[in-house]
C-alpha positions as CSV (number, residue, x, y, z in Angstrom):
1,X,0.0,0.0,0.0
2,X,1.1,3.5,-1.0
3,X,1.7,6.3,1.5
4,X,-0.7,8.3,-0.7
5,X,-3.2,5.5,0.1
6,X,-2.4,5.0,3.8
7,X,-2.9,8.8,4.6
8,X,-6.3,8.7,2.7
9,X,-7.1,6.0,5.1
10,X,-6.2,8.0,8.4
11,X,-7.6,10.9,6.9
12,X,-10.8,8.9,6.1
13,X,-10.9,7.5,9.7
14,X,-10.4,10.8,10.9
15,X,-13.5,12.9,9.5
16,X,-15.6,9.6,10.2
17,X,-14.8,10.1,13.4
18,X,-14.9,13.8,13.7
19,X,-19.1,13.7,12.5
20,X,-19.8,10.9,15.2
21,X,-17.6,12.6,17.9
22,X,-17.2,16.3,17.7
23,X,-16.9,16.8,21.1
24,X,-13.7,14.4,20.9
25,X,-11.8,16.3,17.8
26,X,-13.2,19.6,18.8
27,X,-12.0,19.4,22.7
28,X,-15.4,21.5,23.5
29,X,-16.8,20.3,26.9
30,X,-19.7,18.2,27.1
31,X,-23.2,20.0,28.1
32,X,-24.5,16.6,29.8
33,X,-24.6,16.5,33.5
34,X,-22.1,14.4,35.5
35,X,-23.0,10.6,35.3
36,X,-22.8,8.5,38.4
37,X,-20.3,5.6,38.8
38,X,-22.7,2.0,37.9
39,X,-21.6,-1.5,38.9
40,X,-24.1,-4.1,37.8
41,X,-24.5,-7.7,37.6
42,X,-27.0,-10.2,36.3
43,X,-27.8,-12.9,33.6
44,X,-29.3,-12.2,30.4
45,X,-30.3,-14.9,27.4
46,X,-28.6,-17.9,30.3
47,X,-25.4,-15.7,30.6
48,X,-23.6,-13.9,33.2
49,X,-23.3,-10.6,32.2
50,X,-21.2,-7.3,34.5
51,X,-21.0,-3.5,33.4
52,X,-18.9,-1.0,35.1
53,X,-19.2,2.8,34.0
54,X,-17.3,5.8,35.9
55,X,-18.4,8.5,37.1
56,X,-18.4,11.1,34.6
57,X,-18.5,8.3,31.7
58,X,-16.8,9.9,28.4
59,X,-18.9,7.5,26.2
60,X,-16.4,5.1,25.1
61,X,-17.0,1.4,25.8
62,X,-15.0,-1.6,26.0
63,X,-17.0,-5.2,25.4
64,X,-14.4,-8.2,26.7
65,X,-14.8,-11.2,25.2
66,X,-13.1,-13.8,27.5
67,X,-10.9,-17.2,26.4
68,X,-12.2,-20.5,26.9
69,X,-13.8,-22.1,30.0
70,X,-14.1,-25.9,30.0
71,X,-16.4,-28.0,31.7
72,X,-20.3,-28.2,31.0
73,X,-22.8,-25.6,31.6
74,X,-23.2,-21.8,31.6
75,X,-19.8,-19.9,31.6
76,X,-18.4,-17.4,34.5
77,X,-17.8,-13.6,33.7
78,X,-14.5,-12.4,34.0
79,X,-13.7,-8.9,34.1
80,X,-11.1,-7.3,31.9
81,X,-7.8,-7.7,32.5
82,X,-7.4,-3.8,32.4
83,X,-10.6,-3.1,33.6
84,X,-9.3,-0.6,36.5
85,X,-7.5,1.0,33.8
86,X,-10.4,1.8,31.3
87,X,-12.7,3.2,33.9
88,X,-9.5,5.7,34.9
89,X,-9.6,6.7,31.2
90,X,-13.2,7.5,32.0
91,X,-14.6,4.4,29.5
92,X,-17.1,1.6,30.6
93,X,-16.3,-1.5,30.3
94,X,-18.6,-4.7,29.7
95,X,-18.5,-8.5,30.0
96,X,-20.4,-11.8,29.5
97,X,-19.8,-14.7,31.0
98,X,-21.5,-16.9,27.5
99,X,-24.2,-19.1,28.2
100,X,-22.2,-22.3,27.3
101,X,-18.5,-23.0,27.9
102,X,-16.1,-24.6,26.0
103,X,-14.9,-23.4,22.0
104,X,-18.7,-21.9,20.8
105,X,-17.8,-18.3,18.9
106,X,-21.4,-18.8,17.5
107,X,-23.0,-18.4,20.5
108,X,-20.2,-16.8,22.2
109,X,-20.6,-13.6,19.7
110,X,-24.5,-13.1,20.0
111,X,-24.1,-13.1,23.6
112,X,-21.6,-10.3,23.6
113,X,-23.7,-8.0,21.3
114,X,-27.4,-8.5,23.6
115,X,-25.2,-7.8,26.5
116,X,-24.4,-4.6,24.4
117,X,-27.8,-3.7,23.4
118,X,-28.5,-4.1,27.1
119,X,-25.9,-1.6,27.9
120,X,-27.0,0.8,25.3
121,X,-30.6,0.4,26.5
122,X,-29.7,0.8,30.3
123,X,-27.4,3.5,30.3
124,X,-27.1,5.0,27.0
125,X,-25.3,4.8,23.2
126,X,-21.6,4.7,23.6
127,X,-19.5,7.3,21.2
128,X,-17.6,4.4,20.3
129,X,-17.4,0.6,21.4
130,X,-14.0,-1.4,21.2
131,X,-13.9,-5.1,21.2
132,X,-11.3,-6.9,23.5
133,X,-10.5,-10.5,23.9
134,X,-8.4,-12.9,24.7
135,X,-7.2,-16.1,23.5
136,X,-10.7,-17.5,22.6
137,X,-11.9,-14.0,22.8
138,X,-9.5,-13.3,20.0
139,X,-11.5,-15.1,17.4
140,X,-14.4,-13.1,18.9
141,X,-13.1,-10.2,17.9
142,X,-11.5,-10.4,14.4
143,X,-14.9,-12.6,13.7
144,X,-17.4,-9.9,15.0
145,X,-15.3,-6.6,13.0
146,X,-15.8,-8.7,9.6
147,X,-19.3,-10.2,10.4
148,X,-20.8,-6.9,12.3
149,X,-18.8,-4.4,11.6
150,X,-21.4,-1.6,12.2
151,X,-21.1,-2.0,15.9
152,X,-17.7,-1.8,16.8
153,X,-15.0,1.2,16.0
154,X,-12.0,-0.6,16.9
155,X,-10.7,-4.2,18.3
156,X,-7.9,-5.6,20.5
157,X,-6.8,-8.8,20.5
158,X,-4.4,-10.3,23.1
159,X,-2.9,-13.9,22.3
160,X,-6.3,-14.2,20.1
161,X,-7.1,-16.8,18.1
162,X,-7.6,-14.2,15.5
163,X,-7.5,-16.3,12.3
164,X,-10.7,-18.0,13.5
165,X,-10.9,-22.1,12.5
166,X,-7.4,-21.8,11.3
167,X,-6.2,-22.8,15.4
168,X,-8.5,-26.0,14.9
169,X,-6.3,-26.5,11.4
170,X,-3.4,-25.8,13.4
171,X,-3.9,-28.3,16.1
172,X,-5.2,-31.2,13.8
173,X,-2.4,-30.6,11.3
174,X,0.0,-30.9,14.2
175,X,-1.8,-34.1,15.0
176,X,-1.8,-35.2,11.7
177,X,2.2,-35.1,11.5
178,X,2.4,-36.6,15.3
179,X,0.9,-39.3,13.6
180,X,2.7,-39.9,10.0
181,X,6.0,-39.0,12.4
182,X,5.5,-42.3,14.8
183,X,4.3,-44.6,12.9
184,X,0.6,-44.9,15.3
185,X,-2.7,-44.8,13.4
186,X,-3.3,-42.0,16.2
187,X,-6.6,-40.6,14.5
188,X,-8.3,-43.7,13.4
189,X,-9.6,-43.9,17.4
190,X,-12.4,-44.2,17.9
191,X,-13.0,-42.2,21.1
192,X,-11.0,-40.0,23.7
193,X,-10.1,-42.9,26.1
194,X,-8.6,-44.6,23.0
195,X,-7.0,-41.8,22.2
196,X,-5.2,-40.5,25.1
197,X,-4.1,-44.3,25.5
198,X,-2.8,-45.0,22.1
199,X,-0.8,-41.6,22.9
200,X,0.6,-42.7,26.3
201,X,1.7,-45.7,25.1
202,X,2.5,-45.7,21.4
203,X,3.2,-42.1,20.4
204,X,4.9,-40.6,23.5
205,X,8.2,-43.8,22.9
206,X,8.3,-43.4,19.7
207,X,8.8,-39.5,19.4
208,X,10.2,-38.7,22.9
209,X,9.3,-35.5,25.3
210,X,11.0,-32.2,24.9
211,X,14.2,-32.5,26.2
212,X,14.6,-36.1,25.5
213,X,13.4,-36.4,21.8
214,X,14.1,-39.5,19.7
215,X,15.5,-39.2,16.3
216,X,11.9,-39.3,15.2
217,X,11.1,-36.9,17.6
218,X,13.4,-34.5,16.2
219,X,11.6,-34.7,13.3
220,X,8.5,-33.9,13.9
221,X,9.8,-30.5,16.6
222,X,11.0,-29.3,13.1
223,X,7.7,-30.2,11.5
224,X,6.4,-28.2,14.5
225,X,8.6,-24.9,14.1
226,X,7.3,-24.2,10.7
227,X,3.6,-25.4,12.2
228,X,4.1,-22.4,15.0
229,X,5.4,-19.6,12.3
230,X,9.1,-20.1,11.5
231,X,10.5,-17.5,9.0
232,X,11.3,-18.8,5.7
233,X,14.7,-19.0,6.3
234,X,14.2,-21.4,9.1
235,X,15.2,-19.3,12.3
236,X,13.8,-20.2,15.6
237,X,11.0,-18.2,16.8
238,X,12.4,-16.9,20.4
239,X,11.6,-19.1,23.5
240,X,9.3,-21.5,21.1
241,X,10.8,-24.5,22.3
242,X,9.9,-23.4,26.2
243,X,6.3,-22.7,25.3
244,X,6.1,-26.1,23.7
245,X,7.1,-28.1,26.7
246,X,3.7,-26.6,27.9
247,X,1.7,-28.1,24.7
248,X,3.3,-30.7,23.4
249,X,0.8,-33.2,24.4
250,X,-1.8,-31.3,24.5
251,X,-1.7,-30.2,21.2
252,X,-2.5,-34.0,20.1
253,X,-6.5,-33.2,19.9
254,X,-9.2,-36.1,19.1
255,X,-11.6,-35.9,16.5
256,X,-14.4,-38.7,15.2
257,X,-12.6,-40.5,12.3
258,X,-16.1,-39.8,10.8
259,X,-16.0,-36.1,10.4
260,X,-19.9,-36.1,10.2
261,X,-20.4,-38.0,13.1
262,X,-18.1,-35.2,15.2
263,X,-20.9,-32.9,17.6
264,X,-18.5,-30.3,18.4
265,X,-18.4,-27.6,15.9
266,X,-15.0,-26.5,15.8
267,X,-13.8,-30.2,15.3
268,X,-16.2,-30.2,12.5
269,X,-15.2,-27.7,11.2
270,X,-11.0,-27.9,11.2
271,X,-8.9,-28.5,7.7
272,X,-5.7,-29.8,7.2
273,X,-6.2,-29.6,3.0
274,X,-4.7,-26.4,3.1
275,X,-1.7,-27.2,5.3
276,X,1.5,-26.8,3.4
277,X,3.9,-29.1,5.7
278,X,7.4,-27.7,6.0
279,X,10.8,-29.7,7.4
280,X,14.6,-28.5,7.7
281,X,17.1,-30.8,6.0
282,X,18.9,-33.1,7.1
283,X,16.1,-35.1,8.5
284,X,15.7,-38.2,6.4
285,X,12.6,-37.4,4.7
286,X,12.2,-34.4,2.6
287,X,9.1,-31.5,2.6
288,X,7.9,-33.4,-0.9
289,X,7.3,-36.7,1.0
290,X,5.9,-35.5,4.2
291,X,3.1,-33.4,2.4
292,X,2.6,-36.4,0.2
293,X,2.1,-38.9,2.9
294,X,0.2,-37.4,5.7
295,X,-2.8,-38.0,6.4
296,X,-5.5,-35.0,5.5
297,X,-8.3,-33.8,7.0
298,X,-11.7,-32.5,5.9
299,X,-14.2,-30.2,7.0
300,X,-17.6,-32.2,7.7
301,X,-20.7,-30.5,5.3
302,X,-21.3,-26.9,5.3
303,X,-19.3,-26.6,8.8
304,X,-17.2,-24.0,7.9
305,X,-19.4,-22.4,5.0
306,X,-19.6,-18.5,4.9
307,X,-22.9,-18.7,4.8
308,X,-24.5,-21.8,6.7
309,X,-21.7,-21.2,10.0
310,X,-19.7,-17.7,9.2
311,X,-18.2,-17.4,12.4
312,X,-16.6,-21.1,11.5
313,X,-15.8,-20.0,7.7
314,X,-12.6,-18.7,7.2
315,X,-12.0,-15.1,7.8
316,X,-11.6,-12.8,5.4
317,X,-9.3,-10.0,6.3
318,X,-11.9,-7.3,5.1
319,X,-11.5,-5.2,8.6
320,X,-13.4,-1.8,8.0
321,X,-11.9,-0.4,11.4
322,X,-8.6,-0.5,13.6
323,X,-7.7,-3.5,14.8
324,X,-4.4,-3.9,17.3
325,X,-2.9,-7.7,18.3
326,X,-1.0,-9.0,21.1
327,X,1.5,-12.0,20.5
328,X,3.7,-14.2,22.3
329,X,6.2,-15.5,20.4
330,X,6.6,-18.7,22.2
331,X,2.8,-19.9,22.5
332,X,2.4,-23.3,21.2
333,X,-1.8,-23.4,22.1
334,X,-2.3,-20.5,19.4
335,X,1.0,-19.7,17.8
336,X,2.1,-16.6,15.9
337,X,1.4,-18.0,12.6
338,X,-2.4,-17.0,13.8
339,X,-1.3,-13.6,13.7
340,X,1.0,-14.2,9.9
341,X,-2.2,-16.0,8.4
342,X,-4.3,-13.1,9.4
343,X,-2.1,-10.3,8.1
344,X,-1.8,-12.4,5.0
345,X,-5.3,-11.9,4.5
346,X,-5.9,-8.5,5.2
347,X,-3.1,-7.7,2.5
348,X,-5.3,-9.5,0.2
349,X,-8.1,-7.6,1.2
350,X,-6.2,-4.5,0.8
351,X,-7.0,-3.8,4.6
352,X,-3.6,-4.5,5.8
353,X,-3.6,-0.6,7.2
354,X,-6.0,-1.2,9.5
355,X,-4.1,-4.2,11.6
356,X,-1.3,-3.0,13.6
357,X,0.5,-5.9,15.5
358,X,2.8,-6.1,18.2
359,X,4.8,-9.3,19.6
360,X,6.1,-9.9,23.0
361,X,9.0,-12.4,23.6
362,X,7.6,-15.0,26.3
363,X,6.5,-19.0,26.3
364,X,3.5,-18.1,27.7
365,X,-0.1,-17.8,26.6
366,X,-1.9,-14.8,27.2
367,X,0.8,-13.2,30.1
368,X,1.6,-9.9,29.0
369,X,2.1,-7.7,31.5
370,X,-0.2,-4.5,32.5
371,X,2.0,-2.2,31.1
372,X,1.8,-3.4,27.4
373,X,-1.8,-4.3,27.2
374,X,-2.7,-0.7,28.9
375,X,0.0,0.8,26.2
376,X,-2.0,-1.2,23.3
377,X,-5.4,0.2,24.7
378,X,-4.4,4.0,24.8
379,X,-2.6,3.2,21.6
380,X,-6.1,2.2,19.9
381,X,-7.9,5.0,21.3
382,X,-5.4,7.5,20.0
383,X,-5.5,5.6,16.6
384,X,-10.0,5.7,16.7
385,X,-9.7,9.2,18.0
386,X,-7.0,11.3,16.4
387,X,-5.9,9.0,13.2
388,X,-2.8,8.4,15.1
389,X,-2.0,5.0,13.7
390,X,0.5,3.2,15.7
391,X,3.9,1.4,15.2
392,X,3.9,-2.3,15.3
393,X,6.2,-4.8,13.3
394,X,6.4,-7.4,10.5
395,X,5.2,-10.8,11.2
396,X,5.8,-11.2,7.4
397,X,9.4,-10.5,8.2
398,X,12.0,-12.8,6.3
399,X,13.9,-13.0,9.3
400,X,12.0,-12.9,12.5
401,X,14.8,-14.1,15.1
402,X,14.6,-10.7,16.8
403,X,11.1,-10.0,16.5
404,X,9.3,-8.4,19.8
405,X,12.6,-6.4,21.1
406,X,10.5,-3.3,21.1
407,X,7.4,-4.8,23.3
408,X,9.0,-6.9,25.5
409,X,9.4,-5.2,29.0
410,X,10.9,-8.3,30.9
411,X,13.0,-10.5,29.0
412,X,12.8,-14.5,29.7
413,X,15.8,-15.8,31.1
414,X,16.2,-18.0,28.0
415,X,16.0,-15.3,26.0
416,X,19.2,-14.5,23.8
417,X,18.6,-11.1,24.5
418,X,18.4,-11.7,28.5
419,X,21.0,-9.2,29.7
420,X,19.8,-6.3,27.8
421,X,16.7,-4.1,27.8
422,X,15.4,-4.3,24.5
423,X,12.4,-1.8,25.5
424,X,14.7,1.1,25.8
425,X,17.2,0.2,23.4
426,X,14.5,-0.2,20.1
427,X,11.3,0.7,21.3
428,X,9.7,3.8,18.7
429,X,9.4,6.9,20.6
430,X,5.3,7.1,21.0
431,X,5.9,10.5,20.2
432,X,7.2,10.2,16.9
433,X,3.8,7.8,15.6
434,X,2.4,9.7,12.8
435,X,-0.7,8.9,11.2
436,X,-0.9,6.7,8.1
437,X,2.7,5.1,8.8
């Protein structure tokens, strides 16, 4: 995208949001009387919901769309992990707790936007609303911009599943070459018991743990690196083989050998047709043979059709506001090639202006530390606001062994870059952000 074109986006964004918000571009006080503080709990549609508004409420609002809860049954509301941070800024901030638990973005999404309605009816029309989730939440997010994008003005996603179905791909694909790898017909069980059996005892000998990997084993932690978002020239994304100690069982995920037989709607809905398989050299079996010889997987009937189960189709990239990401670089549950499929697609849209991303080197899932996430909220608000598009970096990059110096507060110990304080040696002065860049 041109720099002509990117300022005609900011400048675009900007008188959008100038008619909607005068009062906000204009800096002229606000003739409404002082609000009250509210604090209010309750269930709506089976679901937990919980709204907090400040006193003196500027009219922004933050929906949070939690990660996954397991376990049957209605879910539990969690409040936003910078919900004390909002309300300072003088926003609302609103939550449900889904009626169901589990991995259910249909449901999940519907639930967020009554609780919004709600919200809107109880204590009145937001100037803006931003969407915030994590993990799970994540696919909430990117899922409800591109399917109702009238009624949010910006999203932030924190270690988000924000390519949708393409986790469930992810995890079956990684499955798929556990099982070519060993040698065990690991997805021809026919239940869960068998499953976690035939991986006890057949899978786990032949393949090793981390740390003690056989010589097949090896294999398939390459196979694995490129799975998780390796750069094309094969570096190491930092501290990925810490977060996959975590995962690597885990990661192994059942699904009916009869696709249509499958009742859980992400299962029916993952693809491993699209999975380009990707080995280093040296290995004893070359990238040709492996994506020759594993086994694929297929979507059962209409589950992930754009217009039978959107939410499970695959995204489109087509964002129509700001959208900022969060990123660990060494999560093996939902790795950064989330994050590279997604930007893939909004440069295919032509909406790649609109994503701004930001990676944080950690093996963890979703433990970013206040100071980022409240840095990536403010950062959003300036960007819906004032048109101030913020800095992020290239998940595209050719060589990303030293991506997330400029976000990473607290370095892991394992980190190669342990010893210095990458923060204040390459973080982009938040003064010098300028729109359109």
């Amino acid at each position: 995208m041109t720099h002509a074109r990117a300022g005609l986006i900011a400048l675009g964004m900007a008188l959008a949001a100038s008619s909607m918000w005068p009062d906000i571009w204009s800096g002229a006080p606000r003739a409404q009387p002082e609000r009250s503080a509210v604090r209010r709990s309750g269930v709506l549609g089976g679901a937990q919901y919980h709204m907090e508004v400040p006193a003196g409420w500027r009219g922004g609002l933050v929906v949070y769309a939690h990660g996954i809860q397991r376990g049957p049954g209605p879910g539990a509301v969690a409040a936003a992990p910078i919900g004390s941070h909002i309300l300072g800024e003088g926003h609302a901030w609103i939550a449900s707790g889904y009626r169901a638990r589990e991995y259910q973005p249909h449901l999940f999404i519907d639930d967020l936007v009554a609780v919004r309605e709600l919200f809107v009816n109880e204590i009145g029309r937001p100037r803006w609303t931003i969407i915030y989730g994590q993990s799970l939440g994540g696919h909430l997010v990117v899922a409800s911009l591109e399917l109702r994008p009238a009624l949010y003005q910006g999203g932030l996603a924190e270690c988000g599943v924000v390519d949708g179905i393409g986790v469930v791909d992810y995890l079956l694909a990684y499955t798929a070459a556990a099982e070519l790898i060993s040698g065990v017909a690991l997805l021809d069980s026919p239940d869960e018991e068998t499953f976690a059996r035939t991986l006890n005892e057949r899978v786990v000998p032949a393949l090793g743990m981390p740390g003690t990997y056989t010589a097949r084993g090896r294999q398939f932690d390459s196979v694995v690196k490129y799975l998780m978002g390796a750069d094309r020239s094969g570096n190491e994304l930092p501290l990925r083989a810490q977060g996959l100690t975590r995962r690597y069982l885990l990661n192994m995920v059942f699904r009916h050998p009869d696709v249509e037989q499958e009742a859980r709607p992400g299962a029916r809905a993952g693809s491993t047709a699209q999975v380009r398989y990707r080995i280093d050299p040296g290995f004893g079996i070359t990238e040709a043979e492996l994506n020759a010889r594993v086994r694929r997987l297929y979507p059962a009937k209409d589950a992930r059709s754009p217009s039978a189960n959107p939410v499970y189709a695959e995204r489109t990239g087509k964002l129509t506001v700001p959208l900022i990401t969060l990123h660990e670089t060494g999560d093996a549950w939902v790795p950064l090639s989330m994050e590279q499929a997604y930007r893939r697609r909004t440069i295919a849209a032509g909406t790649d202006q609109l994503l701004v991303q930001r990676v944080v080197r950690a093996p963890s899932h979703c433990g970013f530390d206040g100071e980022t996430r409240e840095q990536a909220f403010d950062d959003l608000v300036a960007w819906m606001e004032r048109g101030v598009r913020p800095q992020g970096e290239d998940v595209l990059a050719p060589d990303l062994s030293g991506i997330g110096r400029a976000w990473t507060p607290i370095l892991h110990p394992a980190d190669p870059l342990a010893g210095r304080n990458p923060t204040l040696l390459d973080a982009p002065s938040r003064d010098a952000q300028q729109p359109g860049r």
